[in-house]
C-alpha positions in Angstrom: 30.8 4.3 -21.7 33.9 2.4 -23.6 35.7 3.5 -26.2 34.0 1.5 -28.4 31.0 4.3 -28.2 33.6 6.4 -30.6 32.8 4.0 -33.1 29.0 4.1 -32.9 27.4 5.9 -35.9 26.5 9.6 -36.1 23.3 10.7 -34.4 23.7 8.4 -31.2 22.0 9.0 -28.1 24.0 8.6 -24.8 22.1 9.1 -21.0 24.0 11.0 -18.5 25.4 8.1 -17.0 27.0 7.3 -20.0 28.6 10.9 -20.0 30.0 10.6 -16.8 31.8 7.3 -17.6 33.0 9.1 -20.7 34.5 11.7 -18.9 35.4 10.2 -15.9 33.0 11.8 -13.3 29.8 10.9 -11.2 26.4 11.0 -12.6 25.9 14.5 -10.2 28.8 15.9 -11.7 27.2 15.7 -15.0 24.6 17.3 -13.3 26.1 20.2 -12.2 27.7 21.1 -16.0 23.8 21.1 -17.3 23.1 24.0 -14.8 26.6 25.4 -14.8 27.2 25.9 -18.3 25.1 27.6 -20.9 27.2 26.1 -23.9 26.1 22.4 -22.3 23.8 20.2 -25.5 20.3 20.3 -25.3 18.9 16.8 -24.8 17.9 15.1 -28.2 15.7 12.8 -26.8 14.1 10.6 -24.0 11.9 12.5 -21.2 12.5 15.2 -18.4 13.5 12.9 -15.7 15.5 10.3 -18.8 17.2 12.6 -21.0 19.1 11.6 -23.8 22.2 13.5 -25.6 23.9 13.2 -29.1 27.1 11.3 -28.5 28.8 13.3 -31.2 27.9 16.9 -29.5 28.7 15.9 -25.9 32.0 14.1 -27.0 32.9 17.7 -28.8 31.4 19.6 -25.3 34.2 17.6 -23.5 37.2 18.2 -26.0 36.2 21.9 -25.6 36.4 22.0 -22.3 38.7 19.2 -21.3 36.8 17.3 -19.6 37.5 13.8 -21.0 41.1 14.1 -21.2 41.7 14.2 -17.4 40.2 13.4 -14.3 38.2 16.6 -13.4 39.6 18.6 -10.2 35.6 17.6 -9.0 36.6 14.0 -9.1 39.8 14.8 -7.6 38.5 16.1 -4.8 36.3 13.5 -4.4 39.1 11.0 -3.8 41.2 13.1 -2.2 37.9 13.7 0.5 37.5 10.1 0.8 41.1 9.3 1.3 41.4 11.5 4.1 38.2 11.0 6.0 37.7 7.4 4.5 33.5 6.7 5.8 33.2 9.5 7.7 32.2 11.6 4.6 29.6 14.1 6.4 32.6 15.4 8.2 34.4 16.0 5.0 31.8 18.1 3.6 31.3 20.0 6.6 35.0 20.6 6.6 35.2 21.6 3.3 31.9 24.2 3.4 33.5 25.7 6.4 36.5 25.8 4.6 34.4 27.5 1.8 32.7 29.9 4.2 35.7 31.3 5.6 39.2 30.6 3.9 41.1 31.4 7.1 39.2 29.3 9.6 41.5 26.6 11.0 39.9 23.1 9.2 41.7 19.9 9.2 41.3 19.3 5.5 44.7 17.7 3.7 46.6 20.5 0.9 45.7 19.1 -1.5 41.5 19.2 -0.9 42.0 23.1 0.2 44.3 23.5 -3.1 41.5 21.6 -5.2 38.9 23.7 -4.1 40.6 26.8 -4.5 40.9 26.2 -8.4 37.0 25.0 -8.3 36.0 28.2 -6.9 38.2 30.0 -9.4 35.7 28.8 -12.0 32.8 28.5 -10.4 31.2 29.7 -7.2 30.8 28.6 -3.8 27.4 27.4 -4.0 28.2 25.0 -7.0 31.0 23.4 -5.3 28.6 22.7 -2.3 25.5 22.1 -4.4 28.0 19.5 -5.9 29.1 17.7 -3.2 26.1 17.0 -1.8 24.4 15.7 -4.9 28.1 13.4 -5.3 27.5 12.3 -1.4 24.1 11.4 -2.3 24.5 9.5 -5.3 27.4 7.9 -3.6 25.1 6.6 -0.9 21.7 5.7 -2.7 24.4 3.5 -5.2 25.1 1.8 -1.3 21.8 0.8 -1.2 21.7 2.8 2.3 18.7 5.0 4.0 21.0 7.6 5.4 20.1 10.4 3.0 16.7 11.0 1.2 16.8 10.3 -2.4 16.4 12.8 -5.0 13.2 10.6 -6.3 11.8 10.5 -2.4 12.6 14.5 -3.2 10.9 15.1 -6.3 7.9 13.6 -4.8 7.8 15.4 -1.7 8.3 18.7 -3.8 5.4 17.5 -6.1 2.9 17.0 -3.2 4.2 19.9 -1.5 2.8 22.2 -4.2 2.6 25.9 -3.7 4.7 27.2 -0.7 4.1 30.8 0.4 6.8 33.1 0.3 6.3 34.1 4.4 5.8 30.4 5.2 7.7 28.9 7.9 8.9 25.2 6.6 10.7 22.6 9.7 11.9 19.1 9.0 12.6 17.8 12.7 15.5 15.4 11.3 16.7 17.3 8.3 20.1 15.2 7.8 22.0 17.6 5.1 19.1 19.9 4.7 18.1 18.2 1.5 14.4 17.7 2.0 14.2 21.1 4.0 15.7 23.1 1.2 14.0 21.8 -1.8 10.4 22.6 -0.7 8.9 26.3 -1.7 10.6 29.1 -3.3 14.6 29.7 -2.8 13.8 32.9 -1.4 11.5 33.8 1.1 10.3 31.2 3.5 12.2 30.9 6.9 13.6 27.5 7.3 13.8 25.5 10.5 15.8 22.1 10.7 16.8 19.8 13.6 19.6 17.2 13.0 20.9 14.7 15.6 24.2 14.7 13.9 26.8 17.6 14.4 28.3 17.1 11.3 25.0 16.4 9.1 24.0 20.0 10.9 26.8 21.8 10.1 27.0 21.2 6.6 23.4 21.7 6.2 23.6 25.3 7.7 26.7 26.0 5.8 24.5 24.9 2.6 21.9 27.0 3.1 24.5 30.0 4.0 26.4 29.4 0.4 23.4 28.5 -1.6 22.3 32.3 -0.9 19.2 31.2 1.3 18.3 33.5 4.2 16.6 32.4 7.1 17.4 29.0 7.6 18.1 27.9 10.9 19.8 24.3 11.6 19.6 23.2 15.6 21.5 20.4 16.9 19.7 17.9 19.1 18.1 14.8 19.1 13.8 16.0 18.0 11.8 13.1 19.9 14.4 13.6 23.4 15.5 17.0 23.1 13.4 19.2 21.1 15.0 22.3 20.9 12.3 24.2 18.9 9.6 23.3 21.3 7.7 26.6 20.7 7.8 26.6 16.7 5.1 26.2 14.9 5.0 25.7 10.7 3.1 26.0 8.1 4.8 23.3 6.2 6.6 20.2 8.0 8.3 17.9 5.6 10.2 14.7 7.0 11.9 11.6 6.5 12.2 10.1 9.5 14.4 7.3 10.6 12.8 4.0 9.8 13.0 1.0 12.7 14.3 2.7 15.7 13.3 0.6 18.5 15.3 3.0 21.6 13.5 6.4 20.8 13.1 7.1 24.3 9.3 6.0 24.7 10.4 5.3 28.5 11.4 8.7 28.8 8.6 10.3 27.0 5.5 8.7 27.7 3.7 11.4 29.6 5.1 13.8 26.7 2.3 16.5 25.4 3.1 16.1 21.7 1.3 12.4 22.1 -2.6 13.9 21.7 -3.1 11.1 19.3 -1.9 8.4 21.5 1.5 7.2 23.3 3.3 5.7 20.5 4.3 1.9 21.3 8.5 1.1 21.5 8.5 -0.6 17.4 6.4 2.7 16.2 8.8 5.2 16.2 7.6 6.4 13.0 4.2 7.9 14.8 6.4 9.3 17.1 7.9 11.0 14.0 4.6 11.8 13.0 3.0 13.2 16.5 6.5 15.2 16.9 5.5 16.7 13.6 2.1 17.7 14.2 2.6 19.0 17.1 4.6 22.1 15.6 1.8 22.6 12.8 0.5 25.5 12.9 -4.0 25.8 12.1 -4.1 25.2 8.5 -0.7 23.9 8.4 0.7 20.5 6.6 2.5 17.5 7.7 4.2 15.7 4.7 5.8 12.5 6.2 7.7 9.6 4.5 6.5 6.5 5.8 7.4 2.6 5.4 4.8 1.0 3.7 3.5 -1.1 6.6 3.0 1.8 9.3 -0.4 1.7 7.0 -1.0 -1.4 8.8 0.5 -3.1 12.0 -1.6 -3.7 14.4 0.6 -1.8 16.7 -0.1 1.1 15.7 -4.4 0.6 15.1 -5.5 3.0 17.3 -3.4 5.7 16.2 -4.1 5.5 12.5 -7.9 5.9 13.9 -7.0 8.6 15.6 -6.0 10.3 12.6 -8.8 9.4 10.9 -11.7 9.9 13.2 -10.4 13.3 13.9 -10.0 14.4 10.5 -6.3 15.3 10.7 -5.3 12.6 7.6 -6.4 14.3 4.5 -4.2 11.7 1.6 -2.1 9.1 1.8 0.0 8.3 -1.2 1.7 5.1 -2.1 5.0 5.8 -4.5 6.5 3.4 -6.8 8.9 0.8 -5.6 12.5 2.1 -5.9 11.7 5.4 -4.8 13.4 4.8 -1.5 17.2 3.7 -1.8 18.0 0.8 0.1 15.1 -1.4 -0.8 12.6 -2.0 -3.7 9.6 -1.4 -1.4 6.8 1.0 -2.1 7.0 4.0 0.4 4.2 5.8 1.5 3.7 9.7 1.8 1.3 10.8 4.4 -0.4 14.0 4.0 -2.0 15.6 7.3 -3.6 19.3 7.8 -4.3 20.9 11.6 -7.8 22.1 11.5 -8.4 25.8 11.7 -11.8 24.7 13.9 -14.3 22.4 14.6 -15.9 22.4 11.5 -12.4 22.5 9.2 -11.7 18.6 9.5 -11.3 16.2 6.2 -14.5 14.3 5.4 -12.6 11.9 3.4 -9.3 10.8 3.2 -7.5 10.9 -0.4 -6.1 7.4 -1.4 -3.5 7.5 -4.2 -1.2 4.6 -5.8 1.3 5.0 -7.5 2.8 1.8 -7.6 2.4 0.2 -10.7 4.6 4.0 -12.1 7.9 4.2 -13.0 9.9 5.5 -9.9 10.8 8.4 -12.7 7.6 8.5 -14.1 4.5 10.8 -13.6 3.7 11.7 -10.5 0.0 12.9 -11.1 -2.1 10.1 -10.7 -5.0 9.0 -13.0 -8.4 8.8 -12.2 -7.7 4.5 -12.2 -5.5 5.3 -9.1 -7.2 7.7 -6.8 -10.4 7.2 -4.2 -12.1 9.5 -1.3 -12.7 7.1 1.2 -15.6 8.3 3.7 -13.5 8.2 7.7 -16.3 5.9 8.8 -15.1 3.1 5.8 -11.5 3.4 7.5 -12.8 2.8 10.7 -12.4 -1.0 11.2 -11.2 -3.6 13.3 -7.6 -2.9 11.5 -7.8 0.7 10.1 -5.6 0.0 7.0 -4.4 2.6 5.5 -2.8 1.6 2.4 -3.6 3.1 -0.9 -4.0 0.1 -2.8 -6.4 -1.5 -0.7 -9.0 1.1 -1.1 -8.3 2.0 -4.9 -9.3 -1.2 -5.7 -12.1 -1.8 -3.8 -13.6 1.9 -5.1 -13.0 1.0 -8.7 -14.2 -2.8 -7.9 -17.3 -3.5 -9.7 -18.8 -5.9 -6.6 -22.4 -6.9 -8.6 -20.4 -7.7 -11.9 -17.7 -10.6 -9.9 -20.3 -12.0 -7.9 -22.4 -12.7 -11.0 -19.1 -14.1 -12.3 -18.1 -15.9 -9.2 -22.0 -17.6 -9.2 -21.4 -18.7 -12.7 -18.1 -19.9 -12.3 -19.5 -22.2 -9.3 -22.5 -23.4 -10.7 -20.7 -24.4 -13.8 -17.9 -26.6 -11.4 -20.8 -28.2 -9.1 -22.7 -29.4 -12.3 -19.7 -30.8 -13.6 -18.8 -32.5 -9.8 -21.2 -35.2 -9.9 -20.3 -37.1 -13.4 -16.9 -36.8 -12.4 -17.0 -38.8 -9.5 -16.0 -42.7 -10.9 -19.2 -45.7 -11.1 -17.0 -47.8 -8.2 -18.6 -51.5 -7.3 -17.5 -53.5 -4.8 -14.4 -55.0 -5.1 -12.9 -58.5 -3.5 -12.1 -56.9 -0.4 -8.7 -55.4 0.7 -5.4 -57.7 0.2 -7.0 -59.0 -3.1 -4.3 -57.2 -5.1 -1.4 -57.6 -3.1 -0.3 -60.7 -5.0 2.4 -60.3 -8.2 3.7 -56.7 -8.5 6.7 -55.2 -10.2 8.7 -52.7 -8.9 9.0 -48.8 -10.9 12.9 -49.2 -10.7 12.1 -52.5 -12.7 10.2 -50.6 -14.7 12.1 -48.3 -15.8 15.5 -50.3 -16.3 12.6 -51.9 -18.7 12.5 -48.6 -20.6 8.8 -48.6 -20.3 8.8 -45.5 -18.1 9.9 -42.4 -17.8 10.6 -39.2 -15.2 8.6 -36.2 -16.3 9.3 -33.0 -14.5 6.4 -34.0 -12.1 5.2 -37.4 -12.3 6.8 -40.6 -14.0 5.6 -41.3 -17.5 5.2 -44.8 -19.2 6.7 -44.9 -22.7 5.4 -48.2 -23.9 2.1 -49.5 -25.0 2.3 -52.2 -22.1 2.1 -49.8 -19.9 -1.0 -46.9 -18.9 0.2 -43.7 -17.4 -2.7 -43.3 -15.5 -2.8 -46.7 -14.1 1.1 -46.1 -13.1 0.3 -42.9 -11.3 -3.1 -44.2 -9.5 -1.1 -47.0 -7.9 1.8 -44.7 -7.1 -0.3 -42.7 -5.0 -2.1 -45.9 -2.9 -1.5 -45.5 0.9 1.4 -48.4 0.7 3.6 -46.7 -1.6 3.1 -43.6 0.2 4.6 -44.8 2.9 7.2 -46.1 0.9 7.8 -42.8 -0.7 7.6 -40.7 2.0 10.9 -39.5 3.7 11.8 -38.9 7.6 11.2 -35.6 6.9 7.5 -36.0 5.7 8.4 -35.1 2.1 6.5 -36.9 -0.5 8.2 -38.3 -3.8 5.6 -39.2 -6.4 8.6 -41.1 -8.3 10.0 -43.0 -5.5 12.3 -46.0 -6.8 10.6 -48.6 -3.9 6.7 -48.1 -5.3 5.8 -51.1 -6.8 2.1 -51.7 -8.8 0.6 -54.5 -9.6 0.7 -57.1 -12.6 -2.2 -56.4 -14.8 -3.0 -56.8 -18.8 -3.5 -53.5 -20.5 -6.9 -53.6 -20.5 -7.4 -53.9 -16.8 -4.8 -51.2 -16.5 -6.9 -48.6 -18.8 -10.2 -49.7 -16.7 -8.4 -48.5 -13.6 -6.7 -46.0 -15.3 -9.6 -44.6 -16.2 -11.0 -44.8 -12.5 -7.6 -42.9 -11.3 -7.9 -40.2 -13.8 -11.9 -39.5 -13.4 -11.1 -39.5 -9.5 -8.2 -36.6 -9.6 -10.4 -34.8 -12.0 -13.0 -35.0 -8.9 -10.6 -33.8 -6.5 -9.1 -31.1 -8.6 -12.7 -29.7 -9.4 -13.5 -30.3 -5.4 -10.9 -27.8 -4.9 -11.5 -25.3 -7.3 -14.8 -25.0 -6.0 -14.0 -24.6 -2.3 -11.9 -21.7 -3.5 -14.4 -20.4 -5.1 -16.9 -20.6 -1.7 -14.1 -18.8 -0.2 -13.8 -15.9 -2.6 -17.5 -15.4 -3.2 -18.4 -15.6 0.9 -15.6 -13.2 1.4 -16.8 -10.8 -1.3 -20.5 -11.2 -0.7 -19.3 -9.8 2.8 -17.5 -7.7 2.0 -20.4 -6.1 -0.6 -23.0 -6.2 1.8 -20.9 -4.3 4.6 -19.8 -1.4 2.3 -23.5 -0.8 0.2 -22.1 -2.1 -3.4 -24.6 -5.5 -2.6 -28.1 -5.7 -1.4 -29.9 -8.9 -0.6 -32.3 -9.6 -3.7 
């Protein structure tokens, strides 16, 4: 926000990124003030997840409580954090909530971060401070485009789907980074909480979080899940993850004769169904897997027989495509797969849920209309690829098979009756070489100023000359050679072509001839498209039951 916003007329609408450039904070710290302080203005527009404030009450908030006149002691910090640890800012907030924690305890923080936070907690309380960091670390990191947190949209959603948790439920995420996804899920109070984080530092702070947040039971082991699972004998009733995306040295070499693989031995590029076996495997009966997945673990062929694992057992019960830009570092859709351990043999899904959200906002609504959702029967999953992307399937339920073929027939009919009469009366001519006598060359041409280079093909601007004459001759197979390159690229408008010397009226006869002929081709083409789409649909309608042979 510049200081020309002072000048904007009374009743303007600012968003909270706007505040915090006001005042000279991060988006989270704005944030924070909204929960912190009961005197903060209500929004005066926009939506829950777009909120928009009068410029002339939040620029009054501020003078009342000084918050645009300095840099706040939250910003301070901040910098005074990133100074002293520079990238390594996991370790700095783990400093600083041990620090928090326990005053006395020997931390390496600088005087001037243990000074800071001393006058934060003077106004605040312990869990702000760290409720605030973290939401500052994470905004710093999603604005770095990077994966190394989960975003507070990947969050929402996760929350969303989660629905209902049980007060005496027992929640794990298996690589629970800074406890954010394990400690937004359920009720504050109640559930026991069980995390694994490769990380020390990640760990630490996430146990400290939980500690100063006020939440009892949470657990945070250090380890490495897939190599060293140190809560082998745990099993949950909720499993939330976002796993790491990519990772190629897992330790499949290590792990293949591991028990947690009842789906399958994941392959070395699937890591992610390692993620995903590693998390079933400590679901309790009746228990839920939600997993963030890339968009194409729906897919590659590495990992078929897995996904029909899934399936044919009944274990997948939804799987839901969010809106690109959920994730931070790329504009990719991400998936969210949702899996359930049977109680028994008779408790499996018939049908998995297919949901896709990705024409939404990222912010946006994240109950889907009945235009985006399909039960898919296991045994229409069950194919040579076993895709399981939301999209597909959504489509193809709410695909009216009868009405496009119908359109598709009369679309084809229409081009081949039109085929025939397009195809030029030719008679036979005097035989090849009869017009390679006088010829003029295009560069002569068009120093002549009778043509001209269109965008695509050259143009004759004189009455001497016919266009489609010009371009008929360009395209013979001499001055294709001509205007062909070493590389094998084609230039309709090369400079060497020549043509040959004719009146207009002979021109306009071939003309004619030239343009009738790429009318021929062009309609040749449409129509073997149209082949293509109606054979693939036709088969595609007979093998699922929307077609039946008349």
């Amino acid at each position: 926000m510049t200081d020309s916003a002072g000048s904007q007329a009374a009743g303007a609408l600012v968003t909270g990124s706007e505040i915090a450039r006001l005042a000279g904070v991060t988006r989270a710290a704005v944030s924070n003030w909204r929960r912190r302080y009961d005197d903060f203005p209500e929004p005066a527009g926009g939506g829950p997840n777009s909120p928009l404030f009068d410029l002339a009450e939040i620029r009054s908030w501020l003078e009342r409580q000084r918050k645009g006149q300095d840099v706040s002691d939250e910003v301070r910090l901040w910098q005074t954090l990133r100074g002293a640890y520079g990238d390594d800012m996991v370790t700095a907030l783990a400093d600083t909530a041990a620090h928090v924690d326990d005053p006395d305890a020997l931390t390496p923080l600088p005087e001037e971060a243990v000074r800071l936070v001393g006058r934060l907690l003077d106004r605040g309380s312990a869990a702000d401070l760290v409720t605030g960091l973290a939401e500052r670390f994470t905004d710093s990191v999603r604005r770095a485009a990077s994966d190394q947190v989960t975003t507070a949209r990947v969050v929402r959603a996760v929350r969303h789907f989660a629905g209902r948790v049980a007060k005496d439920a027992v929640v794990l995420d298996p690589a629970c980074g800074i406890g954010t996804l394990l400690l937004c899920v359920g009720p504050e109070r109640g559930p026991r909480r069980h995390g694994q984080e490769i990380d020390p530092d990640s760990a630490r702070f996430a146990q400290l979080r939980a500690d100063l947040t006020g939440r009892a039971g949470v657990e945070i082991a250090v380890g490495d899940s897939l190599r060293e699972d140190r809560l082998a004998e745990l099993k949950a009733d909720l499993v939330v993850c976002d796993p790491p995306v990519g990772d190629t040295d897992w330790g499949r070499e290590q792990l293949l004769l591991d028990r947690r693989w009842e789906l399958g031995t994941p392959s070395r590029a699937e890591s992610e169904l390692a993620w995903l076996q590693h998390a079933y495997a400590h679901t309790a009966p009746g228990g839920r897997v939600l997993m963030v997945m890339p968009a194409s673990v729906a897919y590659r062929k590495a990992g078929r027989r897995i996904r029909a694992e899934l399936v044919r057992r009944g274990i997948l019960t939804q799987v839901t495509a969010l809106a690109p830009g959920t994730a931070a570092s790329h504009a990719q859709p991400v998936h969210l797969w949702h899996l359930r351990r049977p109680t028994g043999p008779g408790d499996t899904a018939a049908a998995v849920r297919m949901v896709d959200l990705t024409a939404n906002d990222p912010d946006g609504p994240l109950e889907p209309g009945p235009a985006q959702t399909a039960e898919i029967a296991l045994i229409d999953l069950l194919d040579d690829t076993v895709d399981l992307t939301p999209g597909r399937h959504v489509e193809d339920s709410t695909r009216d098979f009868a009405a496009e073929y119908q359109e598709l027939r009369r679309q084809l009919d229409e081009r081949l009756a039109r085929l025939g009469p397009l195809l030029p009366a030719l008679t036979e001519g005097r035989g090849p070489g009869s017009l390679d006598g006088s010829t003029v060359s295009v560069a002569e041409l068009a120093r002549a100023g009778l043509v001209t280079h269109g965008e695509d093909e050259p143009v004759s601007t004189s009455e001497q000359l016919d266009t489609d004459y010009l371009r008929g001759f360009l395209r013979s197979s001499v001055n294709v050679r001509r205007s062909t390159s070493l590389s094998g690229t084609f230039r309709l408008d090369g400079r060497g072509a020549r043509v040959p010397q004719m009146d207009i009226e002979e021109q306009r006869r071939y003309g004619a001839a030239f343009r009738t002929l790429r009318e021929f081709e062009a309609c040749a083409r449409e129509i073997a498209d149209l082949t293509a789409r109606i054979a693939e649909l036709a088969g595609e309608g007979l093998g699922n039951g929307a077609l039946t042979p008349g």
